[in-house]
KETOR-548224 format. One record per residue: residue number from 0; x, y, z of N, C-alpha, C, O in turn. Coordinates in nm, 4 decimals, padded with zeros to 6 digits, always signed. Layout:
N
<milum resi="NUM" n_east="X" n_north="Y" n_up="Z" ca_east="X" ca_north="Y" ca_up="Z" c_east="X" c_north="Y" c_up="Z" o_east="X" o_north="Y" o_up="Z"/>
...
//
This chain:
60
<milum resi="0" n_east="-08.0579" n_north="+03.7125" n_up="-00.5370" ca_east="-07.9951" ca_north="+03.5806" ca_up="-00.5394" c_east="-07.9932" c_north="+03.5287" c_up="-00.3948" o_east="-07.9529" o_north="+03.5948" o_up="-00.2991"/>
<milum resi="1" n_east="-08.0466" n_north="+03.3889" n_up="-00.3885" ca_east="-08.0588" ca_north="+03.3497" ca_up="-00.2714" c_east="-07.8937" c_north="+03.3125" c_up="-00.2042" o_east="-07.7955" o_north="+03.3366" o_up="-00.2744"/>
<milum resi="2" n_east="-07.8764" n_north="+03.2501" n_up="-00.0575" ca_east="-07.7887" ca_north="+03.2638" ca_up="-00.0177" c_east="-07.7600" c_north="+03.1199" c_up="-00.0655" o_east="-07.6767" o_north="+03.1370" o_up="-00.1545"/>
<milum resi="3" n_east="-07.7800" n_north="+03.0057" n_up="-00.0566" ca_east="-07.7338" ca_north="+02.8664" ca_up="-00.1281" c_east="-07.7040" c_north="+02.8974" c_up="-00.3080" o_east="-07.6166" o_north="+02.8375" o_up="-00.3706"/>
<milum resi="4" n_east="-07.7825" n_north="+02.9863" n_up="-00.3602" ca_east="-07.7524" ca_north="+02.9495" ca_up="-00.5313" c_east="-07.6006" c_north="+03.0669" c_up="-00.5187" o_east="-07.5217" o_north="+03.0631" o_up="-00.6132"/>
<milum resi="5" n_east="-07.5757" n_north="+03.1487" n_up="-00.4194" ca_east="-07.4800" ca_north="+03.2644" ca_up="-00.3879" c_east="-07.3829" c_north="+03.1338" c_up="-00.3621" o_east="-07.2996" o_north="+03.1245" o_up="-00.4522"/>
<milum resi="6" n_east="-07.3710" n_north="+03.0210" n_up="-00.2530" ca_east="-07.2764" ca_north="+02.9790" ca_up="-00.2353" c_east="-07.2408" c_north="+02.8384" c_up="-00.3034" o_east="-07.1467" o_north="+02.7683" o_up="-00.2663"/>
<milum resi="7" n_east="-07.3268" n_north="+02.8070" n_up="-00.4061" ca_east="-07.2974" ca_north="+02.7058" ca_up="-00.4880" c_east="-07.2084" c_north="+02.7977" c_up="-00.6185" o_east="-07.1116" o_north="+02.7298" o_up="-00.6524"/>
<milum resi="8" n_east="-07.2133" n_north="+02.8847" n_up="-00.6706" ca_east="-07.1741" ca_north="+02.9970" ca_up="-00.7533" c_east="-07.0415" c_north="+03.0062" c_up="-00.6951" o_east="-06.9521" o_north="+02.9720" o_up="-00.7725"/>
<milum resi="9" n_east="-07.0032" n_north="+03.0449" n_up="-00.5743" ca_east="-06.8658" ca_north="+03.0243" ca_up="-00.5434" c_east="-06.7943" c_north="+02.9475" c_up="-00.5499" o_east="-06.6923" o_north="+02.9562" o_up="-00.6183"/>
<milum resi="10" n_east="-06.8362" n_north="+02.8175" n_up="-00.4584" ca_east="-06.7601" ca_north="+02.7084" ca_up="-00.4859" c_east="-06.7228" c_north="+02.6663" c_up="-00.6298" o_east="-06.6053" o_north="+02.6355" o_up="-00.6504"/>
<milum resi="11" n_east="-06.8237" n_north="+02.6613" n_up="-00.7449" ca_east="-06.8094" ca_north="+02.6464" ca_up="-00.8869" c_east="-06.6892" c_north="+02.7301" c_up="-00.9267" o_east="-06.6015" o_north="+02.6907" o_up="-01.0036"/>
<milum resi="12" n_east="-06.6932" n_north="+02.8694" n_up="-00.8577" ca_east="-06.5881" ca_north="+02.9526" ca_up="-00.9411" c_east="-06.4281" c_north="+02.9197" c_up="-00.8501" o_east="-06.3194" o_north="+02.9184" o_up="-00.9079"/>
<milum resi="13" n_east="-06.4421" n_north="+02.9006" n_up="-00.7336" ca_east="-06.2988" ca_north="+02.8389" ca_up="-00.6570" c_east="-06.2786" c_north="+02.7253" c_up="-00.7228" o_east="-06.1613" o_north="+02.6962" o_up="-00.6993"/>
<milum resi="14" n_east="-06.3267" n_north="+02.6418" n_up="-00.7941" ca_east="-06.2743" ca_north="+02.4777" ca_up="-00.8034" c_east="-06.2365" c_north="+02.4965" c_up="-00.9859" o_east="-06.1683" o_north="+02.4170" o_up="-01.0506"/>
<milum resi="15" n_east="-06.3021" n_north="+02.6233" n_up="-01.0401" ca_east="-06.2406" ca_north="+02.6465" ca_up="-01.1944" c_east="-06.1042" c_north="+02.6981" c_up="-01.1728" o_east="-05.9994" o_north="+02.6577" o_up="-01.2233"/>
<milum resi="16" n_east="-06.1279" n_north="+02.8180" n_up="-01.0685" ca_east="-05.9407" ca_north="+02.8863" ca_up="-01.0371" c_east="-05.8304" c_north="+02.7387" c_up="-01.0117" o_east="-05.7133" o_north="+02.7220" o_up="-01.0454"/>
<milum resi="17" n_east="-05.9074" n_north="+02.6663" n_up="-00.9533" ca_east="-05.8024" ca_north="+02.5309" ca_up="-00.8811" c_east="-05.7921" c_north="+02.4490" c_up="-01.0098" o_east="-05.6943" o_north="+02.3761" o_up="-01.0266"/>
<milum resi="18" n_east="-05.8858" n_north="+02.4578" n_up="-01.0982" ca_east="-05.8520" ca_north="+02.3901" ca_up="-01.2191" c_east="-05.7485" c_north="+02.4521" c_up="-01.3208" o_east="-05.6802" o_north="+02.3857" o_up="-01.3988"/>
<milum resi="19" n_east="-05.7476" n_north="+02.5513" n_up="-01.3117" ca_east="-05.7015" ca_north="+02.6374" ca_up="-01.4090" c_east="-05.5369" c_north="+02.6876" c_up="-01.3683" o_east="-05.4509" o_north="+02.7320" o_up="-01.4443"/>
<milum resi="20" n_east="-05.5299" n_north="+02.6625" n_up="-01.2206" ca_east="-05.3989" ca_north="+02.7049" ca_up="-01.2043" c_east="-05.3361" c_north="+02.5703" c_up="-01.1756" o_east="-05.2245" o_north="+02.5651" o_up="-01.1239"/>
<milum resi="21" n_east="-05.4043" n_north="+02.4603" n_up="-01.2074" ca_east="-05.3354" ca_north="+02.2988" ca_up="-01.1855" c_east="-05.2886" c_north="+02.2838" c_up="-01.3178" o_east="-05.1722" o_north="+02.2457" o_up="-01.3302"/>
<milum resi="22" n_east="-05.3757" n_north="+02.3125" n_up="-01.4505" ca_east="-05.3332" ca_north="+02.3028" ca_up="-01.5748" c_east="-05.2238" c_north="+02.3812" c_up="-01.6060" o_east="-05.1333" o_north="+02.3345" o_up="-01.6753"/>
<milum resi="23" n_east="-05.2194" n_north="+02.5298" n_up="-01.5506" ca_east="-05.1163" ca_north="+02.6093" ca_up="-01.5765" c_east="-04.9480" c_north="+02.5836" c_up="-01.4994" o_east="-04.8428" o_north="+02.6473" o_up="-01.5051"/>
<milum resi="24" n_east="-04.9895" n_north="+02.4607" n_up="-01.4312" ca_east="-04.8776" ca_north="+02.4038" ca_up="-01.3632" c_east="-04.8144" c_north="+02.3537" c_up="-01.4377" o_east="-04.7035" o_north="+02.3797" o_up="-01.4846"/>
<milum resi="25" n_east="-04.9125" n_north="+02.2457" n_up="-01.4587" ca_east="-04.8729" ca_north="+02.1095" ca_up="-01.5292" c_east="-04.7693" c_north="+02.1382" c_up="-01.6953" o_east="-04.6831" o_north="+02.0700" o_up="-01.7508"/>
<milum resi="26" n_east="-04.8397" n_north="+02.2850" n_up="-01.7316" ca_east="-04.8030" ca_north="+02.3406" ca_up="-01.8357" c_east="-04.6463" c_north="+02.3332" c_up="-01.8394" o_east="-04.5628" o_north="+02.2609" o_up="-01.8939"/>
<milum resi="27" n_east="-04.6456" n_north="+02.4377" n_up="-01.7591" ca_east="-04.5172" ca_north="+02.4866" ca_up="-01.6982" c_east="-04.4044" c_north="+02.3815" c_up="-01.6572" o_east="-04.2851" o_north="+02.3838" o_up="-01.6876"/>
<milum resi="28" n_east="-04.4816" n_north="+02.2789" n_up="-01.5719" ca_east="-04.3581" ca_north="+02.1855" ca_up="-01.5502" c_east="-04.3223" c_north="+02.1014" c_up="-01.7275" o_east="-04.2072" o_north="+02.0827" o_up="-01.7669"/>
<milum resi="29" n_east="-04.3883" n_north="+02.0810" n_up="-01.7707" ca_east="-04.3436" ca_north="+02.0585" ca_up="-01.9439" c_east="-04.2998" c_north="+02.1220" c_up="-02.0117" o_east="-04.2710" o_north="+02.0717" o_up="-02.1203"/>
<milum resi="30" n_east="-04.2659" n_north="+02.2806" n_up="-01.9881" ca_east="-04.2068" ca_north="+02.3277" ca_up="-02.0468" c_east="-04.0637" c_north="+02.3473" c_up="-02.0366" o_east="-03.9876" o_north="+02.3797" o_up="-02.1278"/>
<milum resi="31" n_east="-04.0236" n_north="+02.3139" n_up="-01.8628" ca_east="-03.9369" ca_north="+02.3263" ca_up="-01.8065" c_east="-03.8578" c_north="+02.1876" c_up="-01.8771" o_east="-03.7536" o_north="+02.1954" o_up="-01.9423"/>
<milum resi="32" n_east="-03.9282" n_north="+02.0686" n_up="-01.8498" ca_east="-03.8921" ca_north="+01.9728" ca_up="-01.9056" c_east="-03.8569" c_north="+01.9698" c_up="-02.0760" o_east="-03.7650" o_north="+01.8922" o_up="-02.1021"/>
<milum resi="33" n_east="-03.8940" n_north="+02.0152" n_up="-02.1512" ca_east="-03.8553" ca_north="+02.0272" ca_up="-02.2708" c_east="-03.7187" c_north="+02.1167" c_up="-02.2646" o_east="-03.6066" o_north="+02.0880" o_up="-02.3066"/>
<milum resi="34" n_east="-03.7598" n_north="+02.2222" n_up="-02.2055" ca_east="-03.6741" ca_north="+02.3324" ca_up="-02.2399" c_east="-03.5000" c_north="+02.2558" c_up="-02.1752" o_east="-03.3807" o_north="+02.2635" o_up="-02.2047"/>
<milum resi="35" n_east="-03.5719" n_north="+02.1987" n_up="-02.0928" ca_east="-03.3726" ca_north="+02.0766" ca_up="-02.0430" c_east="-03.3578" c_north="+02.0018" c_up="-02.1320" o_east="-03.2359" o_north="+01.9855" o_up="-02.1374"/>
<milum resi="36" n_east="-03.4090" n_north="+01.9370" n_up="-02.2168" ca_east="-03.3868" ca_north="+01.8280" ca_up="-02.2880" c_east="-03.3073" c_north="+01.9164" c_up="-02.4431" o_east="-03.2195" o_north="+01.8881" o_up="-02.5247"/>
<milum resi="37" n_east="-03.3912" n_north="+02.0209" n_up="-02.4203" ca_east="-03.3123" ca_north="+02.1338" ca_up="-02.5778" c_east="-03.2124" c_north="+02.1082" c_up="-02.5273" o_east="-03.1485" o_north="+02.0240" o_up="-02.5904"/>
<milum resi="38" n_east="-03.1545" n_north="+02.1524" n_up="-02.4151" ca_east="-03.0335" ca_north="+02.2053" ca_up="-02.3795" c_east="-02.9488" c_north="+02.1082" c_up="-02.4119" o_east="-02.8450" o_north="+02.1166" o_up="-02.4775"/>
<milum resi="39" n_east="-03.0096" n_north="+01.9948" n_up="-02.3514" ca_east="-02.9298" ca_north="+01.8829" ca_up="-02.3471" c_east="-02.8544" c_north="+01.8199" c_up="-02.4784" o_east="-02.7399" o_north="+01.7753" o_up="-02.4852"/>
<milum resi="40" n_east="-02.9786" n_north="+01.8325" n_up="-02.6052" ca_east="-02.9420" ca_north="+01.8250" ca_up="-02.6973" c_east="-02.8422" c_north="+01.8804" c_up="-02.7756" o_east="-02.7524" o_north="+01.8303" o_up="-02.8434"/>
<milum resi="41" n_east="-02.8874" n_north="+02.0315" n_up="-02.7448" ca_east="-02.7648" ca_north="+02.1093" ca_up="-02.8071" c_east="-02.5854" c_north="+02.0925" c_up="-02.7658" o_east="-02.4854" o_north="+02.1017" o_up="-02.8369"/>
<milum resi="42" n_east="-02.6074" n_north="+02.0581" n_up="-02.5855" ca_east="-02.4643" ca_north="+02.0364" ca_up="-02.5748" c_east="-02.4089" c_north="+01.8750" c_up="-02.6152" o_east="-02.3059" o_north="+01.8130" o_up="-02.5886"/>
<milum resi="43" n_east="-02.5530" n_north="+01.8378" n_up="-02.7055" ca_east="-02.4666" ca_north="+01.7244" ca_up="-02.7142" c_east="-02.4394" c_north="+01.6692" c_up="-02.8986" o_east="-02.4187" o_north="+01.5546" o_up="-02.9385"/>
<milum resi="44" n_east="-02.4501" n_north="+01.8052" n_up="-02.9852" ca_east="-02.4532" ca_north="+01.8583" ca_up="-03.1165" c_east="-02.3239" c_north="+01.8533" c_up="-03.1498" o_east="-02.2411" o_north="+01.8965" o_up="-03.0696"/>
<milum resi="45" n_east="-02.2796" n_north="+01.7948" n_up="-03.2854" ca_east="-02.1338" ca_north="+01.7621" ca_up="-03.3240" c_east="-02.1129" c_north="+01.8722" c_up="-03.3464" o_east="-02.2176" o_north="+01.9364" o_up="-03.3379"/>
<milum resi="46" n_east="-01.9975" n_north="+01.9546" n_up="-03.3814" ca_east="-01.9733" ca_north="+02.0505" ca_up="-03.4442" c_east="-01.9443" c_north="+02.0966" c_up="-03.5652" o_east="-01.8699" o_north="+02.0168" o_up="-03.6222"/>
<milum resi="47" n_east="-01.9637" n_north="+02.1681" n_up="-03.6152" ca_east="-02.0363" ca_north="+02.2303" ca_up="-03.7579" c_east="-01.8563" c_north="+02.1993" c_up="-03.8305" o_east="-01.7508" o_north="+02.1997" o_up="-03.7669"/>
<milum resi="48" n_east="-01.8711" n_north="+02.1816" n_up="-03.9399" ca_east="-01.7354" ca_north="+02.1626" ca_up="-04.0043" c_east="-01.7507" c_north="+02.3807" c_up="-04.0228" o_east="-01.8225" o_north="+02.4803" o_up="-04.0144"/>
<milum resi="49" n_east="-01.5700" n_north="+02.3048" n_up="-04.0617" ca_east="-01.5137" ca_north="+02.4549" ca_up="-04.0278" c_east="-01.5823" c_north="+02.5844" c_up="-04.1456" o_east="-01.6468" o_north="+02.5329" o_up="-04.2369"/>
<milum resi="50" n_east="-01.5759" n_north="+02.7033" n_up="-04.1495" ca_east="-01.6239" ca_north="+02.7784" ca_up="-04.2624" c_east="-01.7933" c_north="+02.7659" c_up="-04.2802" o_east="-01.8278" o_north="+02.8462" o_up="-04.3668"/>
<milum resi="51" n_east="-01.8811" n_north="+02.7091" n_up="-04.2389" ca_east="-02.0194" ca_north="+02.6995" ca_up="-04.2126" c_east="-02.0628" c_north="+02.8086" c_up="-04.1403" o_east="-02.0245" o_north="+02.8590" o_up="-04.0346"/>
<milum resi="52" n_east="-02.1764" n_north="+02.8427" n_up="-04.2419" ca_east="-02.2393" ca_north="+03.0214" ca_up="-04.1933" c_east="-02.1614" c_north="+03.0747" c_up="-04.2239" o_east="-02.1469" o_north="+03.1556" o_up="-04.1323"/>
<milum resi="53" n_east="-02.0626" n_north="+03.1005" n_up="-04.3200" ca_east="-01.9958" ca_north="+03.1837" ca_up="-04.3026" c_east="-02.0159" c_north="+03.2719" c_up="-04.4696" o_east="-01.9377" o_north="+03.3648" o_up="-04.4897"/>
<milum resi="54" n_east="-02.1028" n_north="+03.2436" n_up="-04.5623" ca_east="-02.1645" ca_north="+03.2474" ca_up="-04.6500" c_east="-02.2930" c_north="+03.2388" c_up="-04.6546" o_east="-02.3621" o_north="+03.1648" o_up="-04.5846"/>
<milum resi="55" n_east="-02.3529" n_north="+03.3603" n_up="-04.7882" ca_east="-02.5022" ca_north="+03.3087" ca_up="-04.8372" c_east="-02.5038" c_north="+03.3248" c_up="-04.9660" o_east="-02.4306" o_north="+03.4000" o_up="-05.0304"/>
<milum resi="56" n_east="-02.6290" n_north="+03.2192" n_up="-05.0264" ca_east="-02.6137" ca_north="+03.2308" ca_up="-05.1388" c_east="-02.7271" c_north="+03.2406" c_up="-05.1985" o_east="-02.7998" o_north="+03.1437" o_up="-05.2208"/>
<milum resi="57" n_east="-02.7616" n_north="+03.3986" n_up="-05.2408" ca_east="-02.8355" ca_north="+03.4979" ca_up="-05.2693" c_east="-02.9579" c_north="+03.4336" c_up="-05.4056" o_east="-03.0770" o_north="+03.4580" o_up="-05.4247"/>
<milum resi="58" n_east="-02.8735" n_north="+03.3585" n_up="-05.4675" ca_east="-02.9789" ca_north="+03.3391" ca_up="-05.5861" c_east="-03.0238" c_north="+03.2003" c_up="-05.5662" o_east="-03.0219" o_north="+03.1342" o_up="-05.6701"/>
<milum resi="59" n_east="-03.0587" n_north="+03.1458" n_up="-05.4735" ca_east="-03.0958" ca_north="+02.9913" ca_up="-05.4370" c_east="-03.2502" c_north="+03.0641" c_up="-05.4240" o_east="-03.3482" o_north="+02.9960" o_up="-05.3936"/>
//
């Protein structure tokens, strides 16, 4: 393998890692973002009337 098709081969494989760990960012910051908005939701969930869950009913 010549030394230009050697250093076009690199650069190709550095700019997939830079792709791949930009997507795995981007991932991540959306997950972060969802995962606040659960939260958010949940603390902002009426509360269950009283005696709920506190039963099952086996033949449904």
């Amino acid at each position: 393998m010549d030394i230009a098709a050697l250093s076009t081969q690199l650069s190709q494989t550095k700019l997939a890692d830079q792709v791949g760990t930009t997507m795995l960012s981007k991932g991540l910051k959306t997950a972060e973002e969802q995962g606040a908005e659960v939260l958010k939701m949940l603390g902002s969930a009426a509360p269950l009337a009283s005696g709920t869950g506190q039963t099952i009913d086996l033949l449904a």
